[in-house]
The first five atom37 places (N, CA, C, CB, O) and aatype in JSON, in Angstrom:
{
  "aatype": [20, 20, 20, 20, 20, 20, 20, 20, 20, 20, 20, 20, 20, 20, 20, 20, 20, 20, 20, 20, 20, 20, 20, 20, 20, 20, 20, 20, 20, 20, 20, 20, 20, 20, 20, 20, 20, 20, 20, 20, 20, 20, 20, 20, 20, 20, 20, 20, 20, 20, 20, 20, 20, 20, 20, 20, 20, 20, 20, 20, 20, 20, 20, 20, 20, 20, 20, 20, 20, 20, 20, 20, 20, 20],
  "atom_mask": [
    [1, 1, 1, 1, 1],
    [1, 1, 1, 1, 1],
    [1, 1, 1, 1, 1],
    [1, 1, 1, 1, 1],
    [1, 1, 1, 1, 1],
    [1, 1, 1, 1, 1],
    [1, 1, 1, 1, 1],
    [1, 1, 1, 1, 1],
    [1, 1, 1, 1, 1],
    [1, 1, 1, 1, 1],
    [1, 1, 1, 1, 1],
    [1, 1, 1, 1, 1],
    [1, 1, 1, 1, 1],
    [1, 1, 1, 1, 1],
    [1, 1, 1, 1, 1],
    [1, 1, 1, 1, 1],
    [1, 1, 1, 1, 1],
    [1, 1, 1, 1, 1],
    [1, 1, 1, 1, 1],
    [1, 1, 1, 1, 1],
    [1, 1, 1, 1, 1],
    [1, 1, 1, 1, 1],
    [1, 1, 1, 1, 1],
    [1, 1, 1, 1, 1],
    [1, 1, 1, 1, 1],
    [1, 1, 1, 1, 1],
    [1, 1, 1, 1, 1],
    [1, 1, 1, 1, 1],
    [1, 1, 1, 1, 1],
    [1, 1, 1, 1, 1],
    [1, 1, 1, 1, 1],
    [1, 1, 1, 1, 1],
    [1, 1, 1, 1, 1],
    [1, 1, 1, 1, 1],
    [1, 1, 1, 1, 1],
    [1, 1, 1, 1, 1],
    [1, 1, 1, 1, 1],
    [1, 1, 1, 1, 1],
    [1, 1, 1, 1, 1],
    [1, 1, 1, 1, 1],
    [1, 1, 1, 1, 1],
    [1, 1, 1, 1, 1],
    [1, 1, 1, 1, 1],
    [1, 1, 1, 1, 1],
    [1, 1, 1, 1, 1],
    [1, 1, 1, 1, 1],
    [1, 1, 1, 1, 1],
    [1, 1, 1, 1, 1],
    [1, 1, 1, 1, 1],
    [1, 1, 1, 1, 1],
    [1, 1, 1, 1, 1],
    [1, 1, 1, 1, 1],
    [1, 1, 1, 1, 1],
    [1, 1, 1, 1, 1],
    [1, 1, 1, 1, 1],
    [1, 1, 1, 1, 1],
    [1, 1, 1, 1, 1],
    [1, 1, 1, 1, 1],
    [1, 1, 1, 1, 1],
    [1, 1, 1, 1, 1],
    [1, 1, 1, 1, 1],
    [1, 1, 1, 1, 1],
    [1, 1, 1, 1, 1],
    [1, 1, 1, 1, 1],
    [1, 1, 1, 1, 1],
    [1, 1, 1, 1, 1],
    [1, 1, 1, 1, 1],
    [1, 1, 1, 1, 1],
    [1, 1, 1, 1, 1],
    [1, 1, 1, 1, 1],
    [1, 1, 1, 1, 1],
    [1, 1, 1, 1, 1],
    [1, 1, 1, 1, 1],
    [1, 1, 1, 1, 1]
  ],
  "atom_positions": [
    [[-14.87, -44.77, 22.61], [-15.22, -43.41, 22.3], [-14.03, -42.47, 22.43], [-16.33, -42.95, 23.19], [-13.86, -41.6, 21.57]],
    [[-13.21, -42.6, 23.43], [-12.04, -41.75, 23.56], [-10.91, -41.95, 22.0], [-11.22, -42.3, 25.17], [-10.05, -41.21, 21.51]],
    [[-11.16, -42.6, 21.82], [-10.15, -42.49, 19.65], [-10.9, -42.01, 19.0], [-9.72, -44.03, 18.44], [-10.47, -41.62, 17.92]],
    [[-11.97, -41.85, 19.2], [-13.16, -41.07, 18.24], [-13.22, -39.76, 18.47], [-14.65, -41.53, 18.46], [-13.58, -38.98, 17.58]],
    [[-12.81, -39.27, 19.87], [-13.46, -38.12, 19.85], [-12.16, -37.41, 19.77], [-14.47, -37.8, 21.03], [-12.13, -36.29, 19.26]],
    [[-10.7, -38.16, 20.38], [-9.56, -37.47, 19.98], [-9.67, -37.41, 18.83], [-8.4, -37.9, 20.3], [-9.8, -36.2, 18.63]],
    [[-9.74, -38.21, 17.32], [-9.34, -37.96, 16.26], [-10.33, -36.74, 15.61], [-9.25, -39.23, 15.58], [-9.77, -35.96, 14.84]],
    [[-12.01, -36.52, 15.94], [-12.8, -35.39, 15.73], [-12.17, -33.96, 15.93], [-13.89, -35.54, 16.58], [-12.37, -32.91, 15.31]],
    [[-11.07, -34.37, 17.36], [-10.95, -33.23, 18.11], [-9.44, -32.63, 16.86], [-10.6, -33.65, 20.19], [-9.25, -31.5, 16.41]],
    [[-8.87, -33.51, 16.7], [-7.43, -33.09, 15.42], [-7.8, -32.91, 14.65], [-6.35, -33.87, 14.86], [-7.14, -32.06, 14.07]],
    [[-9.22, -33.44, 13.73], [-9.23, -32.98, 12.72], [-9.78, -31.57, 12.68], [-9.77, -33.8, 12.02], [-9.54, -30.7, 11.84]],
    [[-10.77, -31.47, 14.01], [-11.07, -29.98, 14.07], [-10.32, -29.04, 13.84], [-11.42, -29.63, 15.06], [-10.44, -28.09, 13.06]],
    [[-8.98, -29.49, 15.02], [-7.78, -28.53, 14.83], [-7.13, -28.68, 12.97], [-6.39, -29.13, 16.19], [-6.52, -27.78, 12.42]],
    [[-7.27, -29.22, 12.71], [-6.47, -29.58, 11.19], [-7.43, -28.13, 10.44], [-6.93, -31.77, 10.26], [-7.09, -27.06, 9.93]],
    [[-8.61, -28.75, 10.69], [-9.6, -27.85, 9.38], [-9.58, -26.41, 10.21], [-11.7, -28.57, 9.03], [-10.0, -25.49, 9.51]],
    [[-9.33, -26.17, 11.05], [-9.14, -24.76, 11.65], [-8.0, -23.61, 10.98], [-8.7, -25.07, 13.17], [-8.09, -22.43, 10.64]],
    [[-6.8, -24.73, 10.99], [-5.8, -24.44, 10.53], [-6.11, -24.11, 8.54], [-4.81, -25.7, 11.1], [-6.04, -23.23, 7.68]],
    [[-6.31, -24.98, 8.66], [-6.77, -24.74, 6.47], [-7.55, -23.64, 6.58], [-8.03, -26.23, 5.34], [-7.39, -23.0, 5.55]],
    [[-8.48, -22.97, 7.47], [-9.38, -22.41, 7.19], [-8.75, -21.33, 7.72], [-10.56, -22.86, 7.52], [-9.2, -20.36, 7.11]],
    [[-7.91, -20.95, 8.57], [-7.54, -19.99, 8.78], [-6.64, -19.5, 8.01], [-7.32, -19.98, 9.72], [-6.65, -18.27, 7.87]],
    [[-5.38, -20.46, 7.12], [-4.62, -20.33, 6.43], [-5.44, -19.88, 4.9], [-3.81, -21.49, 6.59], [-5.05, -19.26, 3.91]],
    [[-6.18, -20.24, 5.11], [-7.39, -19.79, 3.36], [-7.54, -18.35, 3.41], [-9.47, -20.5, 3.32], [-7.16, -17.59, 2.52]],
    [[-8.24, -17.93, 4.75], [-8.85, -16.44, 5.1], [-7.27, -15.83, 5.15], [-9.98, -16.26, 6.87], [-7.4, -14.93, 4.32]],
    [[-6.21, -15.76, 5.48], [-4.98, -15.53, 5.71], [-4.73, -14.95, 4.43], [-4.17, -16.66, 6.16], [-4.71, -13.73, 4.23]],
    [[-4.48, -16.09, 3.29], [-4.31, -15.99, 1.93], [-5.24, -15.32, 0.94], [-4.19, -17.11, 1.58], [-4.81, -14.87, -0.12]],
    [[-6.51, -15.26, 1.29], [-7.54, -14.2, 0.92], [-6.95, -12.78, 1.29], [-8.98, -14.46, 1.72], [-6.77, -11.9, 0.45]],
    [[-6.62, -12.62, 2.83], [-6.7, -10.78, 3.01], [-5.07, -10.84, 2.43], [-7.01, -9.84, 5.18], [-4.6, -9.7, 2.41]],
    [[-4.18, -11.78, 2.0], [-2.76, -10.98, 2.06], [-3.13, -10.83, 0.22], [-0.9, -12.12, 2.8], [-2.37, -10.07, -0.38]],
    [[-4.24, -11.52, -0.61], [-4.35, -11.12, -1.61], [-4.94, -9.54, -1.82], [-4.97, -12.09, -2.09], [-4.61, -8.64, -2.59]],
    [[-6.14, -9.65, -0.58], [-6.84, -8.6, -1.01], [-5.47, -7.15, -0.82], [-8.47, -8.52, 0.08], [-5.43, -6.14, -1.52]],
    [[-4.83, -7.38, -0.08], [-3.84, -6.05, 0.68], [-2.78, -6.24, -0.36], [-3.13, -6.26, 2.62], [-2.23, -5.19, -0.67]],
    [[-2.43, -7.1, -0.87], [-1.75, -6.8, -2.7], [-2.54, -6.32, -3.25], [-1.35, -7.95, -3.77], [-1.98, -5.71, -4.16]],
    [[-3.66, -6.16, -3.31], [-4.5, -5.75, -4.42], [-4.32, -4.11, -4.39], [-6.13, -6.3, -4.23], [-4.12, -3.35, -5.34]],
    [[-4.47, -3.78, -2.69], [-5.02, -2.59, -2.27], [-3.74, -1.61, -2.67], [-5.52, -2.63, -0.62], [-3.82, -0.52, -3.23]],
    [[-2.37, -2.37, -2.17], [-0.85, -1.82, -2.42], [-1.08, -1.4, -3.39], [0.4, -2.63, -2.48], [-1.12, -0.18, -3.55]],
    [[-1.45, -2.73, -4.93], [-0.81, -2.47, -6.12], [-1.92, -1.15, -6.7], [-0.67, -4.01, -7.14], [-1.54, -0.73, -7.79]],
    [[-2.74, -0.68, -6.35], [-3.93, 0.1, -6.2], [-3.25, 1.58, -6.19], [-4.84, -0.32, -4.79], [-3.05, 2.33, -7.14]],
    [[-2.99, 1.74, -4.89], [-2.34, 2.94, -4.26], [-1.41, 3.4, -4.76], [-1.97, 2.84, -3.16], [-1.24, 4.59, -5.02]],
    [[-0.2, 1.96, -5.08], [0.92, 2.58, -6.02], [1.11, 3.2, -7.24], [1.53, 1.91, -6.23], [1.93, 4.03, -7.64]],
    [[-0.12, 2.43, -7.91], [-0.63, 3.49, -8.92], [-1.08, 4.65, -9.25], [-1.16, 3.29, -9.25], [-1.04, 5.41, -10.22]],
    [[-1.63, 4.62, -7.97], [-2.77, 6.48, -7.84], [-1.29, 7.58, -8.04], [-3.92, 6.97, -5.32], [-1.01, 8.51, -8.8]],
    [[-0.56, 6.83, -6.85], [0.49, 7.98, -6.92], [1.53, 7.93, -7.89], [1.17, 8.1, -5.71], [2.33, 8.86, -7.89]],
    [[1.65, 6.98, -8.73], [2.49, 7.1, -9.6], [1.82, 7.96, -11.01], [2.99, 5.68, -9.8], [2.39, 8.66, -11.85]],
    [[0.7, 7.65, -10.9], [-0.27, 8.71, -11.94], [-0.38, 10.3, -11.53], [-1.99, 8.15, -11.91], [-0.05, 11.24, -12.25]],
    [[-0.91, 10.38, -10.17], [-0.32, 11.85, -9.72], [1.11, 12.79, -9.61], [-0.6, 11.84, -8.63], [1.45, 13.97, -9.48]],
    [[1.65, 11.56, -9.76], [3.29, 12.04, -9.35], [4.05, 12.25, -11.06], [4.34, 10.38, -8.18], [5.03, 12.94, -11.33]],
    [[3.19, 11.39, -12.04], [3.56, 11.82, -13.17], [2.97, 13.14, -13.54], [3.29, 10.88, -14.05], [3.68, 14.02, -14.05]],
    [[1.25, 13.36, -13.2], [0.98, 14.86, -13.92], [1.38, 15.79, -13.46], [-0.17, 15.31, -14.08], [1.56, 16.74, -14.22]],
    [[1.73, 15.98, -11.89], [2.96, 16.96, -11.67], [3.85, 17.5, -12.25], [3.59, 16.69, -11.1], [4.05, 18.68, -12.55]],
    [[4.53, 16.34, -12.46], [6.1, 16.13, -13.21], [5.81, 16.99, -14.46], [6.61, 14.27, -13.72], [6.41, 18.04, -14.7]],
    [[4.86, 16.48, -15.21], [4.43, 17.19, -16.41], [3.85, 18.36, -16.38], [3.67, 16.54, -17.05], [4.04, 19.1, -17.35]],
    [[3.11, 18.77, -15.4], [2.72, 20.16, -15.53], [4.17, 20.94, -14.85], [1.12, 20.48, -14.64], [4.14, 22.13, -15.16]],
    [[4.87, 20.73, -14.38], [6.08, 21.35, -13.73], [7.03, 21.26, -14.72], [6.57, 20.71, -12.43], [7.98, 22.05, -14.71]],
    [[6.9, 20.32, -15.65], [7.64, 20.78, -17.03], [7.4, 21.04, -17.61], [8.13, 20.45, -17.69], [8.28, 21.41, -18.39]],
    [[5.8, 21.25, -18.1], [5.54, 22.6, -18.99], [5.31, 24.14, -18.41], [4.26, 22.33, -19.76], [4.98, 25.05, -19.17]],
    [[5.48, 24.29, -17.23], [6.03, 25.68, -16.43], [7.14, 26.12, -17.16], [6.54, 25.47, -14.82], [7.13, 26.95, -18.07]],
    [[8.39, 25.3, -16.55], [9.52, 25.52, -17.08], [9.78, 25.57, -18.17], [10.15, 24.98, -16.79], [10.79, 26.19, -18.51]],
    [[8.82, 24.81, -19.27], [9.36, 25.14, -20.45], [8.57, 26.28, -20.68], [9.35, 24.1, -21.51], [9.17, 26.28, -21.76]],
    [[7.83, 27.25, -20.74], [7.34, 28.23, -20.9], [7.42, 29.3, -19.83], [6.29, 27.91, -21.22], [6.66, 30.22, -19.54]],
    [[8.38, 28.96, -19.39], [9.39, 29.86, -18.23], [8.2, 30.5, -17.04], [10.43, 31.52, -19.22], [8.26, 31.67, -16.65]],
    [[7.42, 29.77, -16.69], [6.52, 30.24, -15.66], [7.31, 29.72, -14.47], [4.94, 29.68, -15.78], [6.62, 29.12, -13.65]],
    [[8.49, 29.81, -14.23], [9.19, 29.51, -12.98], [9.14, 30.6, -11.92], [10.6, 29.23, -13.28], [9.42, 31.78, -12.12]],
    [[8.69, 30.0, -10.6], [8.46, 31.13, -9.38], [9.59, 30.89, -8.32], [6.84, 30.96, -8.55], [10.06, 29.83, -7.91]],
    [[9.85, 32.09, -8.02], [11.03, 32.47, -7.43], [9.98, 32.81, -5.89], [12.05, 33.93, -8.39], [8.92, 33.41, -6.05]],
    [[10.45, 32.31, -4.4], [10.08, 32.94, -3.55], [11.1, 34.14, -3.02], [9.71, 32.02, -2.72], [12.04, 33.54, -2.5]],
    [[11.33, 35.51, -2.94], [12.2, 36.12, -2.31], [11.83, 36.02, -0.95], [12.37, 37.34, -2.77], [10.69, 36.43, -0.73]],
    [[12.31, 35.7, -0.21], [12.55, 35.69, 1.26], [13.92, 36.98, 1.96], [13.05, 33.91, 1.53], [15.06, 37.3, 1.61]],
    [[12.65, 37.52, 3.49], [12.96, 38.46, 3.66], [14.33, 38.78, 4.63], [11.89, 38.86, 3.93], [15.08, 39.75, 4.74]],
    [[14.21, 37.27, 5.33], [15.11, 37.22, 6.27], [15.62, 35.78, 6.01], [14.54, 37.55, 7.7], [14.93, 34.96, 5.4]],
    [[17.31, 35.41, 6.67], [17.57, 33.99, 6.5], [17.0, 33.22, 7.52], [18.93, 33.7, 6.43], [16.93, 33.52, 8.71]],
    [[16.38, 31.67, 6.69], [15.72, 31.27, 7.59], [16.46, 30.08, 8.06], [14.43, 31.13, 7.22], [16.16, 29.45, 9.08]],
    [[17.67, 29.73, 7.08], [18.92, 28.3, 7.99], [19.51, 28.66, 9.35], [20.64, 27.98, 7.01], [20.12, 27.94, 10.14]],
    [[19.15, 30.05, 9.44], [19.96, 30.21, 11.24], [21.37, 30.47, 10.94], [19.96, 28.53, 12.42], [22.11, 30.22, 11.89]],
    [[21.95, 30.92, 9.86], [23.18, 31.37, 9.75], [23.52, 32.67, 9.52], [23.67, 30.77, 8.97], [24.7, 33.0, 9.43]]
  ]
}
């Protein structure tokens, strides 16, 4: 019984390992997924900016803040 129950006991550890390495490879897919997700949102927001901030400028809606005092400390 003792070769039987060592070899039960490795393969346990074996299929532990596959199974953890599976779930592993599942969330590092799902968290690519989520990255390639996010990187998009902001690359879509960060473009209509861009574009509404260049049609400001091209229709000269550019804002000037006057400031009353210097504020670099010089």
């Amino acid at each position: 019984m003792g070769v039987q129950t060592h070899t039960i006991e490795q393969l346990t550890k074996e299929l532990g390992k596959i199974v953890n390495s599976q779930e592993i490879q599942q969330l590092l897919v799902k968290m690519e997924e989520r990255i390639t997700k996010k990187e998009d949102e902001i690359k879509t927001r960060k473009a209509l900016k861009f574009n509404r901030d260049k049609k400001d400028y091209e229709l000269g809606r550019i804002y000037t803040f006057a400031r009353k005092y210097n504020t670099l400390g010089a």
